[in-house]
N, C-alpha and C positions, 0 to 999 in steps of 0.2 A: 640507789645508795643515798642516805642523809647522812648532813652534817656532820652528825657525830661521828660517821666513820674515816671521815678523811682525815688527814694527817693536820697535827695542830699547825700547821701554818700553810698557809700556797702560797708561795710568791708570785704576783704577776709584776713582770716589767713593762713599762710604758715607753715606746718609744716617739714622743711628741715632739716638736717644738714651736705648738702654737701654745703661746700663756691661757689663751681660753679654755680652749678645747683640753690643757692640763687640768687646769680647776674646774671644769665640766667632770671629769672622770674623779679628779682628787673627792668632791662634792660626793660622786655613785658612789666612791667606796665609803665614805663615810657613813653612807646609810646604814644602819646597822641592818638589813636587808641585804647587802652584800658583804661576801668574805672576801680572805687573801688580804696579804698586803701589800700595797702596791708603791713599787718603786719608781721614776720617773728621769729619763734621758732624753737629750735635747738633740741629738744626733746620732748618725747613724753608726761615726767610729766611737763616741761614746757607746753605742747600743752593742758593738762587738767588744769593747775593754770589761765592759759590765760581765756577757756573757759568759767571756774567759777567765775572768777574777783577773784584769790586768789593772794595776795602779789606773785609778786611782779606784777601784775598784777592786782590789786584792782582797777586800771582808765582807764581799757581797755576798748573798744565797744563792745558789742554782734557780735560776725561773723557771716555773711550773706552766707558765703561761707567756706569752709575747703578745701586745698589742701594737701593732707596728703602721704607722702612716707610712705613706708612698711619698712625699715632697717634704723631704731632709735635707739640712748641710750636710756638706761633705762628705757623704754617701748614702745615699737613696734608697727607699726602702725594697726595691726590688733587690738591690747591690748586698743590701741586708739579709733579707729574706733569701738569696741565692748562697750566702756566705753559711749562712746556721743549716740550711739543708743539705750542704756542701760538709760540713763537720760533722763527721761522727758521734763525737761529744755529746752536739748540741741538734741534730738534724732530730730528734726524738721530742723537742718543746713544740706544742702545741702553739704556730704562729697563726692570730688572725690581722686580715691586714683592717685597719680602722681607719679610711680616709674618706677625705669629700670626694673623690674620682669615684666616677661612674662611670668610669670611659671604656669600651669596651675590651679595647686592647691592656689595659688596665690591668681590669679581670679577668683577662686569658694568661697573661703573663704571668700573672702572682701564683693559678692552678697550677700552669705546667712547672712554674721550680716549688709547686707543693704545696704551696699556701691550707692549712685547714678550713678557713675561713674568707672571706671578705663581706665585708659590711659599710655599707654608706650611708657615714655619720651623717644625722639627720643634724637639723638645724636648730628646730625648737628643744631648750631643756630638757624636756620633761624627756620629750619623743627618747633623745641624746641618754638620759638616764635609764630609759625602758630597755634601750637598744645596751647597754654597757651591764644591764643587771640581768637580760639573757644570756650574755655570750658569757657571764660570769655561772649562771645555773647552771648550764648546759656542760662547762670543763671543771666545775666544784662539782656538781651535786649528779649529773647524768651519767655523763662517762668515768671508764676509768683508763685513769694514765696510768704508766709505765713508771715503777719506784723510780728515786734517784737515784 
């Protein structure tokens, strides 16, 4: 499938709240090498008010994609990632989990509540940009998701 045939817009949600590691991904999407527009939340109960369209988020888009760290305030991306494949709604958005843990119980935990993905965000830039403009090819341009 290319570009042209996907849907004029993807949203991805980011759910970060390291200011780097945001403007590390702000920086990928800008590339005009990667699509989708990307939205960004700094926790995990903002990451479910977003997903529901709850104040302050009531004019948000449906996210076609979840980029989701594991070490959040005030609920944790596991608590996250358990809650959106728990919902009906929203168990059908494409979550990868994008954190530094490489810990193994980690990784086992994010498959078994379903996780599509995990990846561990590399350190260096560049590395960080190769790694955010795969997993963006891979759910824009390879697969095909489910309409909204």
């Amino acid at each position: 499938m290319t570009r042209s045939l996907m849907p004029q817009s993807f949203d991805v949600l980011l759910v970060e709240d390291d200011p780097g590691d945001v403007l590390m991904t702000q920086e990928a999407f800008a590339d005009q090498r990667i699509g989708g527009n990307l939205h960004v939340v700094n926790d995990g109960v903002e990451a479910m008010a977003f997903l529901r369209h709850e104040a302050p988020f009531s004019d948000a888009p449906d996210a076609d994609l979840v980029l989701l760290d594991l070490n959040l305030p005030r609920r944790n991306g596991i608590e996250v990632l358990a809650e959106i494949k728990a919902d009906e709604r929203l168990r059908r958005i494409p979550v990868v989990m994008l954190t530094t843990s490489d810990a193994a119980e980690d990784i086992e935990r994010s498959y078994q509540l379903h996780a599509n993905a995990y990846v561990t965000k590399a350190v260096d830039f560049d590395r960080f940009v190769d790694d955010v403009r795969s997993i963006d090819d891979f759910f824009v341009t390879v697969v095909r998701l489910p309409r909204r």
